[in-house]
N, C-alpha and C positions, 0 to 999 in steps of 0.2 A: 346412827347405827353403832352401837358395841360393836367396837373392833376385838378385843380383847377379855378376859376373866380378870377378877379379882386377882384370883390365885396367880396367875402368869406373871405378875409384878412384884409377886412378894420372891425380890432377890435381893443379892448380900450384896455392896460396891465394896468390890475392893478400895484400900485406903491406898493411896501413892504419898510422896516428899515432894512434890511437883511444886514450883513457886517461883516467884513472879524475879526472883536474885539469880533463879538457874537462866540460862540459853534455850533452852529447847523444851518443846512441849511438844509429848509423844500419847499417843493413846488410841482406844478403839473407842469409835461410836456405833452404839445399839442399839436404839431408838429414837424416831425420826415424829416430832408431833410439828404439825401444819396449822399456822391460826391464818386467818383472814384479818388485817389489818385494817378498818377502815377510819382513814383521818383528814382533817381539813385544817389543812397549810394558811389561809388565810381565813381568820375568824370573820371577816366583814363581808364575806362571799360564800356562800352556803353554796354555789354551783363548784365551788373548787374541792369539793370534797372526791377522795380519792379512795380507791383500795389496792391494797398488795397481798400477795401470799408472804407467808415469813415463816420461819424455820426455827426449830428449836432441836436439836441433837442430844442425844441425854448420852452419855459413856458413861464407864466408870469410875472415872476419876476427874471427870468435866462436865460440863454443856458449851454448846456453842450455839449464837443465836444468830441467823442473819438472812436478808433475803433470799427467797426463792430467784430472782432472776440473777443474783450474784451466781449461786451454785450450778445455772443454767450455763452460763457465762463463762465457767472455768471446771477444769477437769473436775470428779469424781474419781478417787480410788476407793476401790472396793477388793480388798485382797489380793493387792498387785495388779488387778482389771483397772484401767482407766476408761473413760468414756464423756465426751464432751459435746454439748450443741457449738452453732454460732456465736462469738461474743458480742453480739448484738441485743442481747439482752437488756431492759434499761428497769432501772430504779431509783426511786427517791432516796435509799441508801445505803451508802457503799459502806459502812462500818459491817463490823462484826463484834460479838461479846461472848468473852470465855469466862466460866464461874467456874473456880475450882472447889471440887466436892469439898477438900477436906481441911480446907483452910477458906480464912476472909478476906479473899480475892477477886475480884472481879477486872479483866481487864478488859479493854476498849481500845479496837485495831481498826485503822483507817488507812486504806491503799489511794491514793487521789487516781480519777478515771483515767489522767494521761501521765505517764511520764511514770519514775520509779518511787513519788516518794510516800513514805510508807512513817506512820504514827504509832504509840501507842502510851495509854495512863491506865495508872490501877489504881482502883477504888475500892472499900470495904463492901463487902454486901450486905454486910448489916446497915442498909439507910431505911429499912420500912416496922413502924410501930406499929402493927399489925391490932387491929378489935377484931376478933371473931364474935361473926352473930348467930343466932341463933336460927334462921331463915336460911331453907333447904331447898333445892329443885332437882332437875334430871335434866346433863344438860348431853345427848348423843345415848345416852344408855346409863352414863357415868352418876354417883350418888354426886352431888357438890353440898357445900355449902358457903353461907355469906361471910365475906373478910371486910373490913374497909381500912384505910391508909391514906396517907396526907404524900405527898412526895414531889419534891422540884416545882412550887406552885401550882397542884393541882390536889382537889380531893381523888380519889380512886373506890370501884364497888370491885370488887373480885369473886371471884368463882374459883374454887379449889375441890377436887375431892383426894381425899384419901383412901382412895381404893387405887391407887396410884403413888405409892409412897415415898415420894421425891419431890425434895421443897425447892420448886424453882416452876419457873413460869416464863413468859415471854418478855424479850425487850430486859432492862436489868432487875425486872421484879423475881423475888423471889424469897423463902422465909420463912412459909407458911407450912403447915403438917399435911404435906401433899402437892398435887400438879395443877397448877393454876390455868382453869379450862376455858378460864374470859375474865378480862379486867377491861372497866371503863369506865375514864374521869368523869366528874360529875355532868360535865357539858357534853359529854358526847364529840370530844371532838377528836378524841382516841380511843379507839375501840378494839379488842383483836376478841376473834370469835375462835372458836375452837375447828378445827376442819377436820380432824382424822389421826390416828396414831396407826404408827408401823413399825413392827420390827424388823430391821436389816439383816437381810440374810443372803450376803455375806456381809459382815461387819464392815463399817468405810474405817478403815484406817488414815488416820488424820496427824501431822506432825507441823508444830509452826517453830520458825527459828528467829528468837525474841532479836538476834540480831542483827537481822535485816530490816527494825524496828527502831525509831530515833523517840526516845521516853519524853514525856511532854507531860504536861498535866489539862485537864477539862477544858479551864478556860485560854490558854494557848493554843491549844489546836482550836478551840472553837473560833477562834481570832484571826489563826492562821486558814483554816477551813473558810469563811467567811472571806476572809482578802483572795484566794482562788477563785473563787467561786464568784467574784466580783469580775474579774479579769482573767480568765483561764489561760490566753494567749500569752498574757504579758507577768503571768508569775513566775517568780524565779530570778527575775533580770532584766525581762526582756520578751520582745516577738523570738521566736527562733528562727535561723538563718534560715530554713529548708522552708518558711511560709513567708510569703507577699502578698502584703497588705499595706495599703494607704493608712497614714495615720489619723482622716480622717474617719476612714472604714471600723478602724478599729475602735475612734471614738463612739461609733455609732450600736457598734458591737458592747462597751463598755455600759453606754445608757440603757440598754437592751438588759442586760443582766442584772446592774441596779434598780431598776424597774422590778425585775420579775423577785429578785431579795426581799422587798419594801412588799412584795406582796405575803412574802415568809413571814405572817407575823404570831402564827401559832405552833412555835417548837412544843416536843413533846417535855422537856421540861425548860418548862417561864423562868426558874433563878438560873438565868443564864449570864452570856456575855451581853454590852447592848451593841448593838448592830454598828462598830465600827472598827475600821478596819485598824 
């Protein structure tokens, strides 16, 4: 279903000085598009294939991408209104990505689920060599048409239209003359479908304070992310005082999560770390 008109999209972004050397990142967001993520974590298990809602925020002078149970999970401001579910919320992941409009920025913010510690790297958003094809469809109401692109060990098909005139898409793709409505590597094992657009009204006001944020680059969080995620109990130093457990309990906690890693063998992009701590 056409949520919206042509005409309703053709606005002006204001331009901001916003960047990745200042402290703080202030802004309104005004549009709110939903894909349907659907991926499979382990390439040799077709039963482990998964899906998530995922969130893409368009402002003025950013986007912000990150799961649907994250934003479930933690407040919403909407013009001084807050409003929150349970944080029981769960996802495959806790990152978040912010592209700023007006510069080649892109950054990548990681909260770990326990405890206070909080990442983040910037990257260019210029990584995608975009072929525009000539191959059109309809995909909700929307005109699209064909893009393809190589990125992080993976071919990519996309879907863009521009009756949406905003180049940026889900996940850190984006580039294209328009709103990327579905991209998906040539295998199918990352998919995000397009699910709805909305305009917020009342605008969520959004502010992140770069720091409370320890700078890292891609493959050191990923290294570091990967050693948590190995051992969640014992990162950091140690078990913490306030939990008891046998150290054989915990060995068995340890094997438990090494297992379920070893089953991670199809990250969304392949030139990664390799799988050690």
């Amino acid at each position: 279903m056409r949520l919206y008109t042509y005409s309703f999209f053709l606005i002006t972004f204001l331009i901001s000085s916003l960047g990745f050397s200042q402290n703080k990142l202030k802004g309104k967001l005004e549009y709110k598009v939903t894909y349907k993520l659907s991926f499979q974590l382990d390439s040799t298990d077709a039963d482990s294939r998964k899906s998530e809602l995922m969130i893409l925020y368009l402002g003025e002078d950013f986007s912000k991408y990150l799961s649907r149970a994250k934003i479930l999970a933690n407040p919403i401001v909407r013009e001084g209104n807050s409003g929150h579910t349970a944080r029981s919320a769960t996802t495959n992941f806790h990152y978040e990505i912010i592209k700023q409009r007006d510069q080649d920025s892109l950054l990548y913010l990681l909260k770990f689920p326990e405890g206070d510690d909080r990442f983040v790297y910037e990257e260019s958003k210029h990584q995608f060599n975009w072929k525009i094809e000539q191959d059109t469809k309809t995909i909700e109401g929307f005109s699209v048409q064909k893009a393809t692109t190589a990125f992080a060990g993976r071919k990519y098909t996309a879907w863009f239209t521009t009756e949406i005139p905003i180049a940026d898409g889900p996940y850190k793709f984006n580039g294209l003359p328009g709103l990327i409505l579905e991209i998906s590597d040539s295998q199918n094992y990352w998919n995000f479908e397009f699910v709805g657009l909305e305009k917020l009204s009342p605008k969520i006001n959004y502010q992140l304070n770069l720091k409370q944020y320890a700078e890292t680059t891609r493959e050191d969080l990923e290294k570091t992310w990967y050693r948590y995620r190995s051992d969640p109990m014992g990162y950091g130093g140690g078990i913490p005082e306030n939990i008891t457990i046998s150290a054989e309990v915990h060995q068995k906690y340890r094997e438990s999560f090494a297992k379920m890693l070893e089953a991670e063998n199809n990250p969304i992009e392949l030139k990664s770390f390799e799988k050690k701590p």
